[in-house]
DRENKOLVO-996202 format. One record per residue (C-alpha): x, y, z. Coordinates in Angstrom, 2 decimals, m for minus. Example, Ala and Ser with C-alpha at 12.3 -4.5 7.8 and 13.67 -1.06 7.14 Angstrom:
REC         u         v         w
REC     12.30     m4.50      7.80
REC     13.67     m1.06      7.14
***
This chain:
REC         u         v         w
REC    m68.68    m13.07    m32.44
REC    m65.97    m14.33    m34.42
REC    m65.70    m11.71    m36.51
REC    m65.54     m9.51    m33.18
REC    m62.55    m11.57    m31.68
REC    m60.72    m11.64    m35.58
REC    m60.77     m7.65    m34.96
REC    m59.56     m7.54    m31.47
REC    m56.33     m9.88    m32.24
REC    m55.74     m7.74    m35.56
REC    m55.64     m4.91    m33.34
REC    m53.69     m6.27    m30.70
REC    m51.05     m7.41    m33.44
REC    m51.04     m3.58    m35.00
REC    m50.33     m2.39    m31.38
REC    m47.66     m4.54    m31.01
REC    m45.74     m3.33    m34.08
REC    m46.18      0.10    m33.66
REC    m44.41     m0.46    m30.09
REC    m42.01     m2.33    m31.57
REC    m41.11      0.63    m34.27
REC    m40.96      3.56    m31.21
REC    m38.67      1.35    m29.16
REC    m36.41      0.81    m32.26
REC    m36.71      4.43    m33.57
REC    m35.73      5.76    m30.22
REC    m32.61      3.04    m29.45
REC    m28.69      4.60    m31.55
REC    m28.18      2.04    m34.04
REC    m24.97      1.72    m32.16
REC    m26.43      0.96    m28.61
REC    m25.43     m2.66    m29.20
REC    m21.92     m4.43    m30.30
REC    m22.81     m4.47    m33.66
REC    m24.43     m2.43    m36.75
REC    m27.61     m3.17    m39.33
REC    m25.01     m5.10    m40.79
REC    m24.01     m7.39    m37.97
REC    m20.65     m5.93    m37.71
REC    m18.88     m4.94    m34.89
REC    m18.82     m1.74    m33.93
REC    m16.25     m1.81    m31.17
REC    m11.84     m1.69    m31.60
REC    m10.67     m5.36    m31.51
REC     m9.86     m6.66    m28.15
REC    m12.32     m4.45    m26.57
REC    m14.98     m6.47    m27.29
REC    m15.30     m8.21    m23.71
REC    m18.24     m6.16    m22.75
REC    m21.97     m6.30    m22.70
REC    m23.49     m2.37    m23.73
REC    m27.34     m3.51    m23.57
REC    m29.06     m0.13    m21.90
REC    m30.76     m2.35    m19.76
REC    m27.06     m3.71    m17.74
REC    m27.60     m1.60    m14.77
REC    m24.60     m2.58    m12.01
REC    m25.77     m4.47     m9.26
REC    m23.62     m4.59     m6.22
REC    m25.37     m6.91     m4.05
REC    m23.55    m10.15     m4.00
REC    m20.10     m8.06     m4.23
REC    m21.23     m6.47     m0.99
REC    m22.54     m8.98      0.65
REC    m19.20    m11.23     m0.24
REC    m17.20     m8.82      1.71
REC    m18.84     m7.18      4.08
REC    m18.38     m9.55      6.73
REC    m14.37     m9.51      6.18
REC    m13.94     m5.74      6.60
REC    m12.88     m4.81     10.35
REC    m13.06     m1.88     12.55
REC     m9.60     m1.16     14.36
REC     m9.64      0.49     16.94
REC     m6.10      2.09     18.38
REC     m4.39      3.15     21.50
REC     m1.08      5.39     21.39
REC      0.57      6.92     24.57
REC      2.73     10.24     24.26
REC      4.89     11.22     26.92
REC      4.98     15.54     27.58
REC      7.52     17.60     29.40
REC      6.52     20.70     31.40
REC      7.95     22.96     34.17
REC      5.82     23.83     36.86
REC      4.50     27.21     36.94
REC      3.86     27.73     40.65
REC      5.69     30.99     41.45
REC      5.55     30.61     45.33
REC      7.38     27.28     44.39
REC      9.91     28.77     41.94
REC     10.41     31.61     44.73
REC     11.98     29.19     47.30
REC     13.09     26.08     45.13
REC     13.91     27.63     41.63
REC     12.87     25.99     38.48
REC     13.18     22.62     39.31
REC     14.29     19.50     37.44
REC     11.27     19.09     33.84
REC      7.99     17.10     34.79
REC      6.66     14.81     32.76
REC      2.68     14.01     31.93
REC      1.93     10.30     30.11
REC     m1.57     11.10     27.56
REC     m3.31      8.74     25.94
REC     m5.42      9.17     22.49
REC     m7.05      7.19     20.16
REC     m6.96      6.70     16.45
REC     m8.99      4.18     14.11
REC     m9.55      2.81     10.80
REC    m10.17     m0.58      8.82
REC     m8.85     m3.86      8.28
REC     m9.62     m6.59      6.24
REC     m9.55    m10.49      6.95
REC     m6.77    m12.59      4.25
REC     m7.24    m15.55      6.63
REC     m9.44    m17.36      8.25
REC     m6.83    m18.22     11.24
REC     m6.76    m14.26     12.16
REC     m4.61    m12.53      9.49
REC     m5.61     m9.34      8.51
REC     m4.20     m6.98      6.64
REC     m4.42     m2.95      7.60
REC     m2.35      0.24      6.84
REC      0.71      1.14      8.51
REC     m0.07      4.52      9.27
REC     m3.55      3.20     10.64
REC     m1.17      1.40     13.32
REC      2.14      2.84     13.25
REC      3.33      3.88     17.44
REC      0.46      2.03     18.44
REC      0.89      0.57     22.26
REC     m2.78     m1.59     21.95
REC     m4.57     m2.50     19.20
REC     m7.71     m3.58     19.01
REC    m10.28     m5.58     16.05
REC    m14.24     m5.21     15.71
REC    m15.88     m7.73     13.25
REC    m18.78     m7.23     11.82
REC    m20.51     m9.27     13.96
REC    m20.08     m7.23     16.50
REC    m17.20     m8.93     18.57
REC    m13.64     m7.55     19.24
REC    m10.52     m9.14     19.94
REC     m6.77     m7.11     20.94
REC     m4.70     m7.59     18.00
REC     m0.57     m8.28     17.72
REC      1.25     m6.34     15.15
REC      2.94     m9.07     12.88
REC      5.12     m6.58     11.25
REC      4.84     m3.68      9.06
REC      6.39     m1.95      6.11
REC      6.36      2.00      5.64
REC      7.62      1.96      1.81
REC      4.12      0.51      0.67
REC      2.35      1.52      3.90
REC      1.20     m1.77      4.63
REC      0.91     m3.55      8.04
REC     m0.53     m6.97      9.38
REC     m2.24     m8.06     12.11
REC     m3.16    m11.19     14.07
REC     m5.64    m12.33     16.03
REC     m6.61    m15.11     18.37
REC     m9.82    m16.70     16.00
REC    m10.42    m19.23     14.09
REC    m12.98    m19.47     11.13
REC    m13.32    m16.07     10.16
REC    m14.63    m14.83      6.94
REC    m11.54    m14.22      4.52
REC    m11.94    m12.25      1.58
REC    m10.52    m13.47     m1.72
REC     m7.43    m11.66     m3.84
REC     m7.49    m10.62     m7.37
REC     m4.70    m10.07    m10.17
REC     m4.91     m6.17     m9.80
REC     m3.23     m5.72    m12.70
REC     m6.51     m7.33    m14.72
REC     m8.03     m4.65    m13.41
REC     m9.70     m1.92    m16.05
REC    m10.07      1.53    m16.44
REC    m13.90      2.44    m15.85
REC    m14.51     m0.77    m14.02
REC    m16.66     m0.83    m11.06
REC    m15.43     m0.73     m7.12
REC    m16.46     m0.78     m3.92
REC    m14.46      0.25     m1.27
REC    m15.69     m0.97      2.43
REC    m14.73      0.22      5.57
REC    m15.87      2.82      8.90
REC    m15.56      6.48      7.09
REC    m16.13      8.49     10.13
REC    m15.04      6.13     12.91
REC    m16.99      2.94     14.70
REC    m20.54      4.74     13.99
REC    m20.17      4.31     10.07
REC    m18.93      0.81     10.33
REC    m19.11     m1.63      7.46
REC    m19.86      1.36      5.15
REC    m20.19      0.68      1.49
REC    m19.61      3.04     m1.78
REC    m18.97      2.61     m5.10
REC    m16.97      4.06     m8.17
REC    m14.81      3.34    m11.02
REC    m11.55      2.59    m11.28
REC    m10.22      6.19    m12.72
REC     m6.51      5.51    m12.72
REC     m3.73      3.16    m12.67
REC     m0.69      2.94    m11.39
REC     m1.23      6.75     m9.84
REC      1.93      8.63     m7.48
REC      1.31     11.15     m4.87
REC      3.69     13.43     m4.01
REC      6.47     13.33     m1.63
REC      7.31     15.84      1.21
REC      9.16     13.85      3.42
REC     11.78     11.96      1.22
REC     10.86      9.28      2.49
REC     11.19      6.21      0.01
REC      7.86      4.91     m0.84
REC      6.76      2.42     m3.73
REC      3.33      4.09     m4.77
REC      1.36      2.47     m7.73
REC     m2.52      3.68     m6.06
REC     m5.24      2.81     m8.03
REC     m7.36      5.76     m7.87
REC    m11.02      6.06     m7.65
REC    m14.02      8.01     m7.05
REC    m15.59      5.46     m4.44
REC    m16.21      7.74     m1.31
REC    m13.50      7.44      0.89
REC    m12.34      9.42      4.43
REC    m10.01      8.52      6.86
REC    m11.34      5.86      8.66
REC    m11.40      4.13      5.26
REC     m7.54      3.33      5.77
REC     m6.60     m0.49      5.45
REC    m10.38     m0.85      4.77
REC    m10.94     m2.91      1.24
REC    m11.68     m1.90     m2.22
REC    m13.23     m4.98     m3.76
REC    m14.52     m6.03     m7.80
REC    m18.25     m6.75     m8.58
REC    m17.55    m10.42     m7.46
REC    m16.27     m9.46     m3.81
REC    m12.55    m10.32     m4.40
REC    m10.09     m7.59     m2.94
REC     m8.43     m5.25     m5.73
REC     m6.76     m2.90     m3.11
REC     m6.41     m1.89      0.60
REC     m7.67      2.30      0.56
REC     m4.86      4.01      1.61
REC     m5.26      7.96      1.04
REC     m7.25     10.63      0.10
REC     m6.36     14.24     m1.86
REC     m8.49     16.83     m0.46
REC     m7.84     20.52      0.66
REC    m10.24     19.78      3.63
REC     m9.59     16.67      5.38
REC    m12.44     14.78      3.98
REC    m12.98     13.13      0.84
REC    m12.93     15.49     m2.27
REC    m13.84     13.10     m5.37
REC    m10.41     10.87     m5.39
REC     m9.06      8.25     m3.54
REC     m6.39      5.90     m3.92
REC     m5.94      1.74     m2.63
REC     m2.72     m0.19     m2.64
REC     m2.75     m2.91     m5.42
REC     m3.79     m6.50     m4.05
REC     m0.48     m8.00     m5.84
REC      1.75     m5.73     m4.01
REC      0.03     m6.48     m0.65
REC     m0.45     m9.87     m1.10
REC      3.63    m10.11     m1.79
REC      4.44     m7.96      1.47
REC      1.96     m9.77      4.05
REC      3.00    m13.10      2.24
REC      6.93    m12.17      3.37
REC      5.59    m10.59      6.47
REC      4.03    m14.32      7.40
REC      6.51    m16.50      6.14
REC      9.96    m14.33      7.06
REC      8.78    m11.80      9.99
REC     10.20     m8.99      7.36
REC     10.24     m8.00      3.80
REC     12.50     m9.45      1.59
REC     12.43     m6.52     m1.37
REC     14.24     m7.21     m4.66
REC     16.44     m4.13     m5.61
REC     17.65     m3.59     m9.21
REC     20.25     m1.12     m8.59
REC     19.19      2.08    m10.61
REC     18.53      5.42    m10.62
REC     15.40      6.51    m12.48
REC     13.56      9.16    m14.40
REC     10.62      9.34    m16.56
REC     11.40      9.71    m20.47
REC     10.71     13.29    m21.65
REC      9.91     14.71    m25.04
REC     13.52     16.12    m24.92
REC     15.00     12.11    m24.09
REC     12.59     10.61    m26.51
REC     13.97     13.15    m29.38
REC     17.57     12.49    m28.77
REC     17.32      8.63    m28.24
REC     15.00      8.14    m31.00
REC     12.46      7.04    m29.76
REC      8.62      6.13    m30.91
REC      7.04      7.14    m27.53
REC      7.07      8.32    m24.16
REC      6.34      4.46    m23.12
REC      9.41      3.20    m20.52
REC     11.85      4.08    m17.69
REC     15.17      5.76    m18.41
REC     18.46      4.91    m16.18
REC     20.08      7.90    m15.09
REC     22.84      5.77    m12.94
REC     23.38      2.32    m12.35
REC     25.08      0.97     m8.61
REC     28.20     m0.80     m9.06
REC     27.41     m4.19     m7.95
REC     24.01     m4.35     m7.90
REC     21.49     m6.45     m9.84
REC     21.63     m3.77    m13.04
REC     25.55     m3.76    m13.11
REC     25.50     m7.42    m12.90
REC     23.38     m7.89    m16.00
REC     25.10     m5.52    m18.21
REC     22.29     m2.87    m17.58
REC     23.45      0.85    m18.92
REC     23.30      4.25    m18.06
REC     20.84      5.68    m20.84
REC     18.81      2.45    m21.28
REC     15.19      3.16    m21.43
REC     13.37     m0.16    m19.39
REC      9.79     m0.74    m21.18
REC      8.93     m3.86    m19.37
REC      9.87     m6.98    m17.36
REC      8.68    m10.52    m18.33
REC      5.46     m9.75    m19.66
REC      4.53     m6.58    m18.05
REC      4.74     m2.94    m19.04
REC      6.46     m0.43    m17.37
REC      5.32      2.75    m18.96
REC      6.11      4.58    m15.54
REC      8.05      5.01    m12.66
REC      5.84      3.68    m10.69
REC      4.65      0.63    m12.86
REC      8.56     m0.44    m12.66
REC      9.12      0.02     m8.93
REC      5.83     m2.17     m8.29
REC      7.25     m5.02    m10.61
REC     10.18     m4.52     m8.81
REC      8.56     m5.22     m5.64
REC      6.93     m7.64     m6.78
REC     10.43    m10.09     m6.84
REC     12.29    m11.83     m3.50
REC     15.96    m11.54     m4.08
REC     17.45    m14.55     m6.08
REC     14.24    m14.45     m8.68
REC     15.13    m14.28    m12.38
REC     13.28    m12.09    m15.02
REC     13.53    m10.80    m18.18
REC     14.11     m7.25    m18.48
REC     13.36     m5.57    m22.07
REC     15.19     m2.50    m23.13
REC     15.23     m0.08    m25.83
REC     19.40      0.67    m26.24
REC     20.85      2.78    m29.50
REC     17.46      2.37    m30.92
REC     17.22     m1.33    m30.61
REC     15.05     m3.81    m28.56
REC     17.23     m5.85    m26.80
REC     16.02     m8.33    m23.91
REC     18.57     m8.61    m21.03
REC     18.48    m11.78    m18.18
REC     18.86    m10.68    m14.52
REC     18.82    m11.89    m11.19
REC     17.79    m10.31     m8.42
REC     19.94     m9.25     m5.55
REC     18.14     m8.06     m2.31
REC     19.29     m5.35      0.19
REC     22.67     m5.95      2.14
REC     21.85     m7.00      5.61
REC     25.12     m6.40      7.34
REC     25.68     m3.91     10.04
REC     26.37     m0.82      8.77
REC     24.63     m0.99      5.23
REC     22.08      1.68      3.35
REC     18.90      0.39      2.20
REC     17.08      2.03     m0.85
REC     14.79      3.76      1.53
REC     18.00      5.95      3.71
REC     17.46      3.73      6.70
REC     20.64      1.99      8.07
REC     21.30     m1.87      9.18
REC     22.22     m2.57     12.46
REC     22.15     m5.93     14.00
REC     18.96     m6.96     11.91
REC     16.94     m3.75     12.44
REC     17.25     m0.83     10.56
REC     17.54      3.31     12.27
REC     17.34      6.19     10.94
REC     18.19      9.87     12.23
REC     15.33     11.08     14.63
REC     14.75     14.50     16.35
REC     17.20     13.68     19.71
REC     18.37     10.35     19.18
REC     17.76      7.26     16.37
REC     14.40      5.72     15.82
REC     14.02      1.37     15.41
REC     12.37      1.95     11.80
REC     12.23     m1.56     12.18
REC     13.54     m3.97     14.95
REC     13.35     m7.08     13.01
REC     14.26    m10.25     14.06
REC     17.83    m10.33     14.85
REC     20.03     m9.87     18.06
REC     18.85     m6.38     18.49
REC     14.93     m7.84     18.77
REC     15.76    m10.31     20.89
REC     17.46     m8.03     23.12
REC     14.51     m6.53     23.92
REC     14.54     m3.50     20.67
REC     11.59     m2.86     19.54
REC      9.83     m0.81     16.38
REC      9.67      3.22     17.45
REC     11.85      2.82     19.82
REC     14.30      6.04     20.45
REC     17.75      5.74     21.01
REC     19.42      8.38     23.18
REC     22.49      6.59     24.09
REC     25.00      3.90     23.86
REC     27.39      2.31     25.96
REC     26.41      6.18     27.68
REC     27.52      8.31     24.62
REC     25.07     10.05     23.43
REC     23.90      9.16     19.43
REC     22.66     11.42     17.09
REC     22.27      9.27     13.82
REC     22.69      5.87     13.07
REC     26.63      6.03     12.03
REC     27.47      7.31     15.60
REC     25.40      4.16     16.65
REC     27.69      2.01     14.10
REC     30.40      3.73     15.26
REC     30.72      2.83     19.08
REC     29.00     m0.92     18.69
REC     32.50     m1.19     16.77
REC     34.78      0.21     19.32
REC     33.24     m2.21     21.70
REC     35.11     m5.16     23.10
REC     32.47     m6.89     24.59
REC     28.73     m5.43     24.68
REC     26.16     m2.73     23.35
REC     24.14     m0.99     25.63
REC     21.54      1.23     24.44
REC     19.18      3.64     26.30
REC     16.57      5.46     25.09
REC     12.99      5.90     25.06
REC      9.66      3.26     24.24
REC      7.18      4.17     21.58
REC      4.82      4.22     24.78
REC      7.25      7.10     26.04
REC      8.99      5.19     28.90
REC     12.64      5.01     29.81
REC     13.84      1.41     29.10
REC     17.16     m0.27     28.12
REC     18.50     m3.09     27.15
REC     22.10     m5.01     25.79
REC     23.47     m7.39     24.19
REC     27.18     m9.05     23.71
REC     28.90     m8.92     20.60
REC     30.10    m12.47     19.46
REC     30.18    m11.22     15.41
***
């Protein structure tokens, strides 16, 4: 019997090693980090990662970290119509008559997520932008009507507040740790409040990505883009790491149909977490501005300036004035980065920019006649008297800023200065004032200046109605 049991572990054993051989016969010598040799196979610094065939992704705890954080808005915008009526028997005897107007309602959504757990949350500005009620499902099923804390249209982000208490905040993360090929999820309702809380996945396929412009507006775009399935009602919804913590509010889709086409695209955490952070703590953004005009470095630049790459920013123009001019910044400087960071791109530099309140100090490297030379700066913001251009086109005017509208000039942004607490408010339409009527923000300049005493504008709500309101002018 011995003998038997001898045989039966001998052939156990010789099973065991033949397994052994087919399982290493069939695994690359390379599907680890290292060779027969123990040596790495991987470039230095890029060793961080594990490459066992048997690290499948698992999404569960990211999901379940920030599930609960993503929100369902819900909004309400009212447009105002004109019409004649079209009764003849009433045209016959009264004529045309004087316009009618019709008041229509329609409703938009798309997502949110919770930064705090007083009621903060932050959303896009397009998801809310003319809005006349807002209103905030959690995932737990409750809703609450939301205030609009402020907004900014150059990074299209916008945040919200509501009246709870110990909600479930999601975490931020350094975006720009973030690496190409890592794993995302973005959360959010796709397709409206029947899809809420829906969860995808992808990589991260780009940095620091641009879309293009149509509508000159000024915009500071540095998307990450990724192939996590996003649609429309995935605006201000979160894209979020393996661990749960938010890399990016989705913003946009490119797609010929309307619906997501393989590539989407989330504002950075850093730059969101720097506008909702001024948003809180000032009511507006305080953007740094350096003062240039910019352009990507060609093959033709890099050829006459001599230099080793494409790498960096070139300055086409620098304001007189401004924070470039100030430091000794020159036309034909090529930036490559400021403090620490890179800015390979157009983009990359505007969202460092951003990333600076007026009066910080950095350390802005340049290549200049073929040399590296490191310049100090400090920052200067945009002017906030009357009258001033900001980097975006849109003008200053008693603490809010215009700009030129189809029949009148549109409250970009009412602020928080005399005009705001005359009753102005963001979207509103200005038609007239002091009963002249206004067709871009200079002619409003213009006759708040010949003024002795007051301003008096009329115009139209973002809700549609007639309203008006004044104020004196004691500066």
């Amino acid at each position: 019997m011995s003998k038997n049991v001898i045989t039966v572990a001998a052939a156990v054993a010789l099973s065991a090693l033949a397994a052994y051989g087919v399982v290493s016969a069939a695994v690359p010598a390379n599907a680890g980090n290292s060779n027969a040799a123990g040596q790495s196979l991987l470039p230095a610094g890029r060793q961080t990662v594990n490459l066992s065939l048997s690290d499948y992704p698992d999404f569960t705890f990211a999901a379940e970290n920030a599930v609960d954080a993503v929100v369902y808005v819900k909004v309400t915008i009212k447009t105002t119509q004109q019409y004649q009526m079209a009764d003849p028997f009433f045209q016959f005897f009264f004529g045309e008559g004087a316009p009618q107007t019709r008041e229509q309602e329609r409703q938009g959504s798309g997502s949110g997520v919770i930064i705090r757990p007083d009621g903060y949350i932050v959303t896009n500005n397009h998801v809310v932008q003319n809005a006349t009620k807002v209103e905030v499902t959690l995932n737990n099923n409750k809703t609450y009507e939301a205030s609009v804390i402020g907004t900014d249209p150059a990074t299209d982000v916008a945040l919200l507040k509501i009246d709870a208490q110990d909600l479930p905040a999601i975490e931020f993360y350094d975006s720009d740790k973030l690496r190409l090929g890592e794993w995302v999820l973005a959360i959010g309702s796709p397709l409206g409040e029947e899809l809420r809380s829906t969860i995808t996945a992808g990589i991260v396929s780009a940095k620091g990505r641009q879309m293009p412009n149509y509508t000159g507006e000024f915009k500071i775009e540095s998307f990450i883009q990724t192939d996590a399935a996003v649609n429309p009602g995935n605006s201000g919804g979160a894209l979020v790491n393996k661990a749960g913590q938010l890399v990016g509010i989705n913003t946009a889709i490119v797609s010929t149909t309307g619906s997501y086409a393989g590539y989407s695209f989330a504002v950075p955490s850093n730059i969101v977490r720097k506008i909702v952070g001024d948003l809180i703590d000032f009511g507006s953004v305080k953007r740094a501005v350096l003062g240039v005009t910019i352009g990507p470095v060609t093959e033709k630049l890099a050829q006459e300036l001599k230099l080793s790459s494409l790498d960096g920013v070139y300055i086409n123009e620098v304001a007189k004035g401004g924070t470039a001019d100030k430091a000794g910044l020159r036309k034909g400087d090529v930036i490559v980065s400021i403090d620490s960071t890179r800015t390979a791109t157009t983009s990359e530099l505007q969202a460092k920019v951003n990333s600076f309140h007026p009066g910080d100090k950095a350390q802005i490297t340049v290549i200049r006649d073929s040399k590296t030379v490191v310049i100090p700066v400090t920052f200067l913001g945009t002017m906030e008297s009357t009258g001033a251009v900001n980097a975006d086109g849109t003008v200053v005017f008693y603490g809010a800023t215009l700009k030129e509208a189809q029949d009148g000039v549109l409250i970009v942004s009412a602020g928080t200065g005399k005009l705001a607490k005359a009753g102005g408010e963001d979207g509103f339409l200005i038609r007239f004032v002091n009963d002249q009527k206004v067709r871009k923000p200079q002619d409003v300049i213009d006759i708040a200046r010949k003024s002795k005493r007051a301003v008096f504008i009329e115009g139209v709500t973002a809700a549609g109605q007639s309203a008006y309101f004044g104020f004196g002018k004691d500066e």
